[in-house]
C-alpha positions as CSV (number, residue, x, y, z in Angstrom):
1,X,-96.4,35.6,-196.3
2,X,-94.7,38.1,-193.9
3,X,-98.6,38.4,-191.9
4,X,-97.5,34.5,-190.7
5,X,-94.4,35.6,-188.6
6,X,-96.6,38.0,-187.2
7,X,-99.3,36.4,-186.3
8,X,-96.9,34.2,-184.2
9,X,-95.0,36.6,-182.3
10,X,-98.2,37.4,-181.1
11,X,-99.0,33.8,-179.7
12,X,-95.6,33.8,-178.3
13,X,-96.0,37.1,-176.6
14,X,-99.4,36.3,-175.5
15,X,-98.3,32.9,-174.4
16,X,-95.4,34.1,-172.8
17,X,-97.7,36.7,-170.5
18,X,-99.8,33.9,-169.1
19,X,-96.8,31.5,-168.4
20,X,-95.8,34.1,-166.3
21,X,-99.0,35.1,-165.0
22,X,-101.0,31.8,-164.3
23,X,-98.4,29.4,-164.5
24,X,-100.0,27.5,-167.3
25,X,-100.1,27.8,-171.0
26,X,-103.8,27.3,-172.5
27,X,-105.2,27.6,-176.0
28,X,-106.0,31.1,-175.4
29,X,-102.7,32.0,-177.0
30,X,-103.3,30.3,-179.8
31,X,-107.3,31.7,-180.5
32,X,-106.0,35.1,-179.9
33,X,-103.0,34.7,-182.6
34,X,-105.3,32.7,-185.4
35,X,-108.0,35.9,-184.5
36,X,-105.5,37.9,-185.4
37,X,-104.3,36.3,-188.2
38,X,-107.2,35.8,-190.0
39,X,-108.3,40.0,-189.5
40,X,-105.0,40.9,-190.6
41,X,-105.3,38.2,-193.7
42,X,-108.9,39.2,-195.1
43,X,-107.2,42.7,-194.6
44,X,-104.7,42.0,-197.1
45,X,-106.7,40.0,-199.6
46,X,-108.5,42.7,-199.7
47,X,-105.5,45.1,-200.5
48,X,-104.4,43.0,-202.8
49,X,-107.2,43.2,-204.8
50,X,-108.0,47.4,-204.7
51,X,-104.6,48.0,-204.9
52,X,-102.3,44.9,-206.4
53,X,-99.7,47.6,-207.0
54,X,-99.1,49.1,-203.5
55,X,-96.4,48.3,-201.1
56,X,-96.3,44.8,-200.5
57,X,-94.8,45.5,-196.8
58,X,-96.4,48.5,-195.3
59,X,-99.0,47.0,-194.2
60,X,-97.1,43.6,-192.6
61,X,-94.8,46.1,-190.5
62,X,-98.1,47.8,-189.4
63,X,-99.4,44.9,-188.3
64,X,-96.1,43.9,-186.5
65,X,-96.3,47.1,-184.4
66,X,-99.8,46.6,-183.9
67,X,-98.9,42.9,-182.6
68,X,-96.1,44.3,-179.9
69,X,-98.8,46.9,-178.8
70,X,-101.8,44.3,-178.2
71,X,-98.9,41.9,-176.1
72,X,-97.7,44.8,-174.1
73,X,-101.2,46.6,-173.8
74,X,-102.7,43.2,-172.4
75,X,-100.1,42.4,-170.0
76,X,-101.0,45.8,-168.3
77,X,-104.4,45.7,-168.3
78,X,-106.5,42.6,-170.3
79,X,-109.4,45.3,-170.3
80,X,-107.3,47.8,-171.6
81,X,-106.2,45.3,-174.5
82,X,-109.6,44.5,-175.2
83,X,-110.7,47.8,-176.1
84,X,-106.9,48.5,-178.1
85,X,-108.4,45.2,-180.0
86,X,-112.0,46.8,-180.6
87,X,-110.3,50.1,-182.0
88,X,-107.7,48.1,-184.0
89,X,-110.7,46.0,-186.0
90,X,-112.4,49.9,-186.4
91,X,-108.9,51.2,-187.5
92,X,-108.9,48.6,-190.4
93,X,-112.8,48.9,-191.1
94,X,-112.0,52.8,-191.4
95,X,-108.6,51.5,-193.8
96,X,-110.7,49.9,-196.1
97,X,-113.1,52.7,-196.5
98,X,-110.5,55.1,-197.2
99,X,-109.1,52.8,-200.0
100,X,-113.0,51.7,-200.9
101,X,-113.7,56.0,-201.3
102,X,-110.8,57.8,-201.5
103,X,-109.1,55.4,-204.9
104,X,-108.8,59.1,-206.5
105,X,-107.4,61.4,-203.9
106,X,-107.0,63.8,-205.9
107,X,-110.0,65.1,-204.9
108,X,-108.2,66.1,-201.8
109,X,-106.6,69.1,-203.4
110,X,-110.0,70.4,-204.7
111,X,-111.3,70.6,-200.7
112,X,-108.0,71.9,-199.4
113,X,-109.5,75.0,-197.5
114,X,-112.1,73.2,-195.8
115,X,-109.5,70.5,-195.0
116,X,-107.1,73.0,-193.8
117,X,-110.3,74.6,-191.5
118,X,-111.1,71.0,-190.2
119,X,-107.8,70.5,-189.1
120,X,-107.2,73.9,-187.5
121,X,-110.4,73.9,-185.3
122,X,-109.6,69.8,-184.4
123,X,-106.6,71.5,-183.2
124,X,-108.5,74.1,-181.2
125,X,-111.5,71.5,-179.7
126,X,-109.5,70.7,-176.7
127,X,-109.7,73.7,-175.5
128,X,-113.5,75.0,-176.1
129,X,-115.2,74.8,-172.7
130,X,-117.5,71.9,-172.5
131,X,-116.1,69.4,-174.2
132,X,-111.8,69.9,-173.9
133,X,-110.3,67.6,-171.5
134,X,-106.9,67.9,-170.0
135,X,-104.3,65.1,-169.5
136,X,-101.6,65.5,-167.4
137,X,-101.6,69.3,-167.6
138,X,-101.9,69.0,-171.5
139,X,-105.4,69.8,-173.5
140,X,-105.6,66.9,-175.3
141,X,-109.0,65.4,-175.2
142,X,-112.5,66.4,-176.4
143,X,-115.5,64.3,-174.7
144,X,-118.8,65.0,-176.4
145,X,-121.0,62.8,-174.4
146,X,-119.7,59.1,-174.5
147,X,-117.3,59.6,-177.6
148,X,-113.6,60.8,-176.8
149,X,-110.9,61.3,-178.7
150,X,-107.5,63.4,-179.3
151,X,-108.1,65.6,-182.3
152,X,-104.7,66.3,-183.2
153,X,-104.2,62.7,-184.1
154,X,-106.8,63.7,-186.7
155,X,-105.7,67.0,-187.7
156,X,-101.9,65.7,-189.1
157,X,-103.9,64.4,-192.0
158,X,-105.9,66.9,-192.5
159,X,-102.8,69.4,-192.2
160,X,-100.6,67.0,-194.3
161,X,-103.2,67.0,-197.2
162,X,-103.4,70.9,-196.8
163,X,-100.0,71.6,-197.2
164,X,-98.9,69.4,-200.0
165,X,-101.8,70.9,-202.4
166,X,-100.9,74.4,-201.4
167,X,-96.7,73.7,-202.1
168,X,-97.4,71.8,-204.9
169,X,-99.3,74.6,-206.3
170,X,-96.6,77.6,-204.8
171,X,-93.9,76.0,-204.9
172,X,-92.3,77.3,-208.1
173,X,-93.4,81.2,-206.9
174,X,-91.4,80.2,-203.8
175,X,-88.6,79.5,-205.7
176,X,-88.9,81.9,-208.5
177,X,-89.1,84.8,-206.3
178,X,-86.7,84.1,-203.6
179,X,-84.0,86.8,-202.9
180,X,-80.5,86.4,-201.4
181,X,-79.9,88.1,-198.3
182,X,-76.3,87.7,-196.5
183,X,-75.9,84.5,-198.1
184,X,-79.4,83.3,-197.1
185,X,-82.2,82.8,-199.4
186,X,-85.9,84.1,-198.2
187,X,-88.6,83.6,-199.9
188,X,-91.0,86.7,-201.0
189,X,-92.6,88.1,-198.3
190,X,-96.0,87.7,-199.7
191,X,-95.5,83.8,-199.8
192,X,-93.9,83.8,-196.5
193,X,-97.5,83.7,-195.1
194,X,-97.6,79.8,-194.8
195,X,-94.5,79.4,-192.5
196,X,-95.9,82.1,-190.7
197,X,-99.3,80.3,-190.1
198,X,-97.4,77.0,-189.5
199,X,-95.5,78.6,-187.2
200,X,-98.2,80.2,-185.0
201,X,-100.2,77.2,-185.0
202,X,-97.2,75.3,-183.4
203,X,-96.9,77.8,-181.0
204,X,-100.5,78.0,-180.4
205,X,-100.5,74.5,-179.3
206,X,-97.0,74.6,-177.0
207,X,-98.6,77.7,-174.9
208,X,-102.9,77.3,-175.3
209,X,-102.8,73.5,-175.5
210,X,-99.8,72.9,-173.4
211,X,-99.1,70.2,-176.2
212,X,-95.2,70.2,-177.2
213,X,-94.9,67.0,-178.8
214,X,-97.8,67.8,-181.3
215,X,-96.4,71.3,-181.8
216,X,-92.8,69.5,-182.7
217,X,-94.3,67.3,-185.1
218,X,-96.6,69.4,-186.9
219,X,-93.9,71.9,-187.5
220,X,-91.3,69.2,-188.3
221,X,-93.7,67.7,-191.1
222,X,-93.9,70.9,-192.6
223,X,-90.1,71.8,-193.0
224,X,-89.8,68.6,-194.4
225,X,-92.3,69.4,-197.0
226,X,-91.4,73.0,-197.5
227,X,-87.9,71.1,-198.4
228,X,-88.7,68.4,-200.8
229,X,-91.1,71.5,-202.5
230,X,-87.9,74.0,-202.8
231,X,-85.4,71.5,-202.6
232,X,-83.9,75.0,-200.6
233,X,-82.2,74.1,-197.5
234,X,-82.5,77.4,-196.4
235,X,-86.0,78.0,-195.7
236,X,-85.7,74.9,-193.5
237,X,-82.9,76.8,-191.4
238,X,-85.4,79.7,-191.5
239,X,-88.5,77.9,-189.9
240,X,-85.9,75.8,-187.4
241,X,-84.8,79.6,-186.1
242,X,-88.1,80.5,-186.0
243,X,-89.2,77.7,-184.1
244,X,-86.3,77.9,-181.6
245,X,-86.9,81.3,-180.9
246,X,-90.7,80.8,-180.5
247,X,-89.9,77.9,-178.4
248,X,-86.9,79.8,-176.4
249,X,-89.6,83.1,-175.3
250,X,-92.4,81.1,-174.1
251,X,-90.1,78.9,-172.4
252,X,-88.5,82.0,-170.5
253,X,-92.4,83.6,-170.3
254,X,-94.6,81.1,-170.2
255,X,-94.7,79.0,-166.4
256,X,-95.8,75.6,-167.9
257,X,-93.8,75.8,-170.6
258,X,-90.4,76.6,-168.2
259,X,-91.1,73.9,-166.2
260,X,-91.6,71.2,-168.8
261,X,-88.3,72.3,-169.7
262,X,-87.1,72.8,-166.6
263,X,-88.1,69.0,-165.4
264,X,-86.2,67.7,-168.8
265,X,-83.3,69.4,-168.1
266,X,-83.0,68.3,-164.8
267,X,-84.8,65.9,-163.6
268,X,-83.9,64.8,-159.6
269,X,-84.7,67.6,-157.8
270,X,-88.2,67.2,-158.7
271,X,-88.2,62.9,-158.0
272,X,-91.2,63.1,-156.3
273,X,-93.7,65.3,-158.1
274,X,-93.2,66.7,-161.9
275,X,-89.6,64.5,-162.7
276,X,-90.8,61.2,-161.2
277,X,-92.5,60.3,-164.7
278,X,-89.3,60.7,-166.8
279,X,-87.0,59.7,-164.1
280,X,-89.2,56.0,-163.6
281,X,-88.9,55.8,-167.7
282,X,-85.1,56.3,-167.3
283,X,-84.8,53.5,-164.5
284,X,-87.3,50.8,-166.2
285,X,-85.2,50.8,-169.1
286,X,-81.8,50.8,-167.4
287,X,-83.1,47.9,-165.7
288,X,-83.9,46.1,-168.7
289,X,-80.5,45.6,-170.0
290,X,-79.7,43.8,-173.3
291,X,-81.7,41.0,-173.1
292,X,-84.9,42.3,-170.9
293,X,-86.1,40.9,-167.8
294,X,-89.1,39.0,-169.7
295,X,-92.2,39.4,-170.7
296,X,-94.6,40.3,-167.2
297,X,-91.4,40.0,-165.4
298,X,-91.3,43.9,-165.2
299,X,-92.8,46.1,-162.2
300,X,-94.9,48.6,-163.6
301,X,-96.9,49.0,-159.8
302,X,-95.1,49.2,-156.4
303,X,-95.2,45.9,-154.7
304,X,-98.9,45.2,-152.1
305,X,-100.6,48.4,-153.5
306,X,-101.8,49.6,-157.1
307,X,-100.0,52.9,-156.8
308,X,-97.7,53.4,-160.7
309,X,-93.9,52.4,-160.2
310,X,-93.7,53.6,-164.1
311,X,-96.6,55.7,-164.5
312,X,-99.1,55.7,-168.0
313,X,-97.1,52.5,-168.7
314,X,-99.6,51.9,-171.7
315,X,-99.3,55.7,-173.7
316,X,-96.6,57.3,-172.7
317,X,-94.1,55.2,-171.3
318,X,-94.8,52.2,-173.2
319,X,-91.5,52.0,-174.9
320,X,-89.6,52.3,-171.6
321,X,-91.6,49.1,-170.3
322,X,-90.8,47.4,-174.0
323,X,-87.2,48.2,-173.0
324,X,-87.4,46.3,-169.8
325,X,-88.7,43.4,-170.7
326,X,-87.2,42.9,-174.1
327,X,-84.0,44.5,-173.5
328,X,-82.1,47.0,-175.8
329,X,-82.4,44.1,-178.4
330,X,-85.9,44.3,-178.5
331,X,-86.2,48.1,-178.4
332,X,-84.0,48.3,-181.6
333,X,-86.6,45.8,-183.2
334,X,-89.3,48.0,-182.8
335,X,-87.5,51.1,-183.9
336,X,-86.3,49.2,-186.7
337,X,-89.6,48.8,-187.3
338,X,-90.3,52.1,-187.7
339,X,-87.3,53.1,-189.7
340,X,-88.6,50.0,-192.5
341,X,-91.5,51.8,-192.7
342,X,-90.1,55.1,-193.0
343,X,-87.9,53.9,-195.4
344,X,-90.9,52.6,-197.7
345,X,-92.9,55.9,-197.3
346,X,-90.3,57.6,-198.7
347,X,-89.3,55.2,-201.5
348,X,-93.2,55.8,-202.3
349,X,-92.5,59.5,-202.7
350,X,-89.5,59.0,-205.0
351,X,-91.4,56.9,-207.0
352,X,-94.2,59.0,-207.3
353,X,-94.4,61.6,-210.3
354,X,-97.0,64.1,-210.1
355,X,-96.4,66.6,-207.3
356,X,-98.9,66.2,-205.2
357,X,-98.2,62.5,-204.5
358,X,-95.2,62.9,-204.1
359,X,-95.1,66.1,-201.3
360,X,-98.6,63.9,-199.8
361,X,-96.6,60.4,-199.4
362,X,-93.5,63.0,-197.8
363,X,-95.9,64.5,-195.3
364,X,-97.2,61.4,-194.8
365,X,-94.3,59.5,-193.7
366,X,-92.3,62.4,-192.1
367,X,-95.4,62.8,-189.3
368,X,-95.4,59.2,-189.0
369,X,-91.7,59.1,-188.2
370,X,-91.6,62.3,-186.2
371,X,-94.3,61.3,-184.2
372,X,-92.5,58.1,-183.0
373,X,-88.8,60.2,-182.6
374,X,-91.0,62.4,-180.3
375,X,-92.4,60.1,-178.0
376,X,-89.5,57.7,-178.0
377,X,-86.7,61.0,-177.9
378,X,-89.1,61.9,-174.6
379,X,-89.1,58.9,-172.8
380,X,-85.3,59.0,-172.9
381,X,-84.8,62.3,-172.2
382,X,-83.3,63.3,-176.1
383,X,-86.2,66.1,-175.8
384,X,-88.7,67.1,-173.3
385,X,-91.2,64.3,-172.3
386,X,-94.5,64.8,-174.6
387,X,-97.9,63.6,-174.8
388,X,-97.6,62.5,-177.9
389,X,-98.8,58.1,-178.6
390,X,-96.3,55.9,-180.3
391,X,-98.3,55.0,-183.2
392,X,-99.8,51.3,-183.3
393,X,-98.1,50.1,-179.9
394,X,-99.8,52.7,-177.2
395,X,-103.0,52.8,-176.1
396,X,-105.6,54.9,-177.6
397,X,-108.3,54.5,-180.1
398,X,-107.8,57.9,-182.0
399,X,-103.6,57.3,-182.6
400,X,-105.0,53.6,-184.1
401,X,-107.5,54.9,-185.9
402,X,-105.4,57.8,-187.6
403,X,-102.6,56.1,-188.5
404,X,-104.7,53.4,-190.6
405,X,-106.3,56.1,-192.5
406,X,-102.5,57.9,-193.1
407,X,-101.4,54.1,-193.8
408,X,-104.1,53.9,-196.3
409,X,-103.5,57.3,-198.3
410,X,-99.9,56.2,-198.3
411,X,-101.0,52.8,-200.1
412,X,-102.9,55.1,-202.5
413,X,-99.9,56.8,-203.6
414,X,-97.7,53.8,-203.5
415,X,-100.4,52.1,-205.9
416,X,-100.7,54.8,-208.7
417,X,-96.9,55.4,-208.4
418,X,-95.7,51.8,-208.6
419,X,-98.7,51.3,-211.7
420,X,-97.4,53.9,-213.8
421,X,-93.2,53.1,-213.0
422,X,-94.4,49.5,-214.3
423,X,-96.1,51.1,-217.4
424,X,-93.2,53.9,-218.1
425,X,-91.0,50.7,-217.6
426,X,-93.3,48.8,-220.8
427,X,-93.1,52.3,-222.8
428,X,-89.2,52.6,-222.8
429,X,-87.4,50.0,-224.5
C-alpha cells in the first residue's frame, strides 16, 4: 500500500527533527507517524468504497506532499504544525463531503452563474473595507471576526467549474465561427467576451489586489482550457499577447507593480528592504547543495535573536528551506511529486468522455500545477516572487482546504471515467 511509505517518511522526518533538536529520539516520532497513518488509511477505505474506480494514486502523492509539509512546517514552528495538522484532518473531513454530496457533479453545470458570481466576489473580498487584509503589500486575506482565510484559494474552483460548462457548451460556436486574419485565427467577436472577462479579472487582481501569482494562474488555467476546448493554438497565442501587454502597461504605470518587477529583475540593490526576501531564497538554496545540510540543520533566524534569516520560511519560501536541507535531490522529489500528479490529472481527462469532465479534470489539474510552477518559478527567480502557497507543503488552512476539495472533484471524474473505459472495454469484443 503506497500510504505505508508515507507514513514512514513522516517518522523519519519527524524523528530526524528532534535528533537534531533534543538530542534524543523518543516515541513521539512514532505516535505522530501511526496518527498519521491511520487518518490517511480510514481516508482511503473510505475512497475505496465511494469510488473503487478512481485513481488509485492521487490521493497517496497528496498525502506525500502533505507528509513533507507537516515535517518541514513543524521544525519551524511545532505550533504552527499543530494547526497545519488541525486544517489537514478538516481538509479531508471537507474531501469526504465533497465525494459523500457532490457523486453527480454534474449539477455543477446547472449553477454555473452563481458559481461564476461566488468566485468573482471571493476574488474581490480582500479588498472590501472591514474585512480585507493585506500581506506583504498583497490583498490577500479576509478576517470576519475570528475566521480567516485567502479567498482566491477558493475561487480557482469555483472559476474552474465556471469555465469548463460555459466551453463545453461554446466551444463548437468558437470554432465554427472563427475567421482567419493574417494567418491568425480569432474567434467571433461576440464570443470573444470570455477572454475578455478572464482577462480583466487577471488584471484586476495584479493592479487592485496586488496579487500576481493568482493573476498568473487563473489566466494560465483558462488558456489551457480554451485549448483543450478549440484544440486552436491560436487563441492561446491571443490571450498570452493579451496578457503580456496587460502585464507590460501596468508594470510601466502602475508603482507596485514596477517595483515587484523591478526587485525580480534585479535584485541587490535592494538587499536590505524589498530584494532581501528573494535574494535569502536564492542563498538558502545555494547553500543546500546536492545532498542538503539536514533536516533542522538549516538557519532560518539570525543567530542570538529571532529576527528571519529566510523570511515566511513556512508559505512562501518553504521550498527554498526544502532545498537546503534536502539538497537538490530532495527538491526534485517533491517536484516530481507534483509532476506524478499532474500527470494523473491529465490522464483523467483523456480518459474522460463527456465534455465537461473532461475540460473540469483539465482545469483542475492545470491550476494545481500552475499554482506550484508559480510559487516554486518565484522562489527561484524564473518569474517574479508571488504570494501564491505551494499546495499541501506551505502553511495555510485555506490552500489545504482547497486543494482536497479540487483533489476530490478530480477523483469524481477519474471514477465515472475509468467505470465507463472498463464497461466500453466489456461492450467491444
Amino acid at each position: 500500500m503506497a500510504l505505508v511509505p508515507v507514513a514512514l517518511l513522516l517518522t523519519a522526518g519527524f524523528a530526524a527533527v528532534f535528533a537534531q533538536e533534543n538530542s534524543q529520539l523518543d516515541n513521539l516520532s512514532l505516535t505522530y507517524g501511526a496518527y498519521f497513518f491511520a487518518v490517511c488509511l480510514a481516508t482511503h477505505f473510505y475512497l475505496r468504497v465511494r469510488l473503487p474506480n478512481a485513481d488509485p494514486y492521487l490521493f497517496p502523492l497528496a498525502a506525500l506532499l502533505m507528509a513533507f509539509g507537516l515535517v518541514m512546517v513543524y521544525r519551524i514552528d511545532a505550533s504552527l504544525a499543530r494547526d497545519q495538522a488541525n486544517w489537514f484532518v478538516l481538509g479531508l473531513v471537507l474531501f469526504a463531503t465533497t465525494i459523500h454530496f457532490l457523486r453527480d457533479y454534474d449539477v455543477l453545470e446547472r449553477y454555473r452563474y452563481t458559481i461564476a458570481v461566488v468566485g468573482l466576489l471571493l476574488l474581490m473580498a480582500p479588498r472590501l473595507p472591514g474585512i480585507g487584509q493585506q500581506v506583504n503589500g498583497a490583498y490577500l486575506g479576509v478576517k470576519i471576526g475570528p475566521l480567516a482565510f485567502q479567498p482566491a484559494e477558493f475561487s480557482k474552483i469555483c472559476l474552474v467549474v465556471f469555465l469548463a460548462s460555459y466551453l463545453r457548451e461554446h466551444r463548437e460556436v468558437l470554432i465554427v465561427g472563427a475567421r482567419r486574419v493574417l494567418g491568425v485565427t480569432l474567434p467571433p467577436l461576440k464570443h470573444f467576451g470570455p477572454m475578455l472577462v478572464v482577462w480583466g479579472a487577471s488584471m484586476f487582481m495584479l493592479v487592485f489586489i496586488r496579487d500576481l501569482g493568482s493573476s498568473l494562474m487563473f489566466f494560465a488555467a483558462f488558456l489551457a482550457l480554451l485549448y483543450v476546448a478549440t484544440g486552436r493554438f491560436s487563441f492561446v497565442v491571443i490571450g498570452m499577447a493579451m496578457f503580456l501587454i496587460g502585464a507590460w502597461f501596468f508594470a510601466a504605470t502602475v508603482p507596485h507593480v514596477h517595483d515587484r518587477v523591478e526587485v525580480w529583475l534585479n535584485p541587490y540593490p535592494h538587499a536590505r528592504t524589498s530584494g532581501y526576501q528573494i535574494l535569502q531564497s536564492i542563498f538558502a538554496q545555494a547553500d543546500g547543495g546536492l545532498f542538503g545540510k539536514g533536516f533542522a540543520q538549516g538557519l532560518i533566524t539570525i543567530p542570538g535573536t529571532k529576527a528571519p534569516l529566510l523570511p515566511a520560511a513556512q508559505t512562501d519560501t518553504i521550498y527554498s528551506l526544502i532545498v537546503n536541507e534536502l539538497g537538490l535531490f530532495g527538491a526534485c522529489a517533491v517536484i516530481l511529486t507534483y509532476l506524478l500528479i499532474s500527470a494523473r490529472g491529465f490522464k483523467i481527462a483523456l480518459l474522460a468522455d463527456d465534455g465537461f469532465s473532461k475540460l473540469l479534470a483539465t482545469g483542475l489539474t492545470a491550476v494545481f500545477a500552475i499554482q506550484a510552477f508559480v510559487i516554486i518559478g518565484g522562489v527561484t527567480r524564473v518569474i517574479p516572487l508571488t504570494g501564491v502557497t505551494l499546495p499541501f507543503i506551505s502553511y495555510g488552512g485555506s490552500s489545504i482546504v482547497a486543494n482536497f476539495v479540487l483533489l476530490a472533484l478530480l477523483l469524481l471524474v477519474s471514477d465515472r471515467a475509468r467505470r465507463e473505459a472498463a464497461v466500453h472495454s466489456q461492450v467491444v469484443p
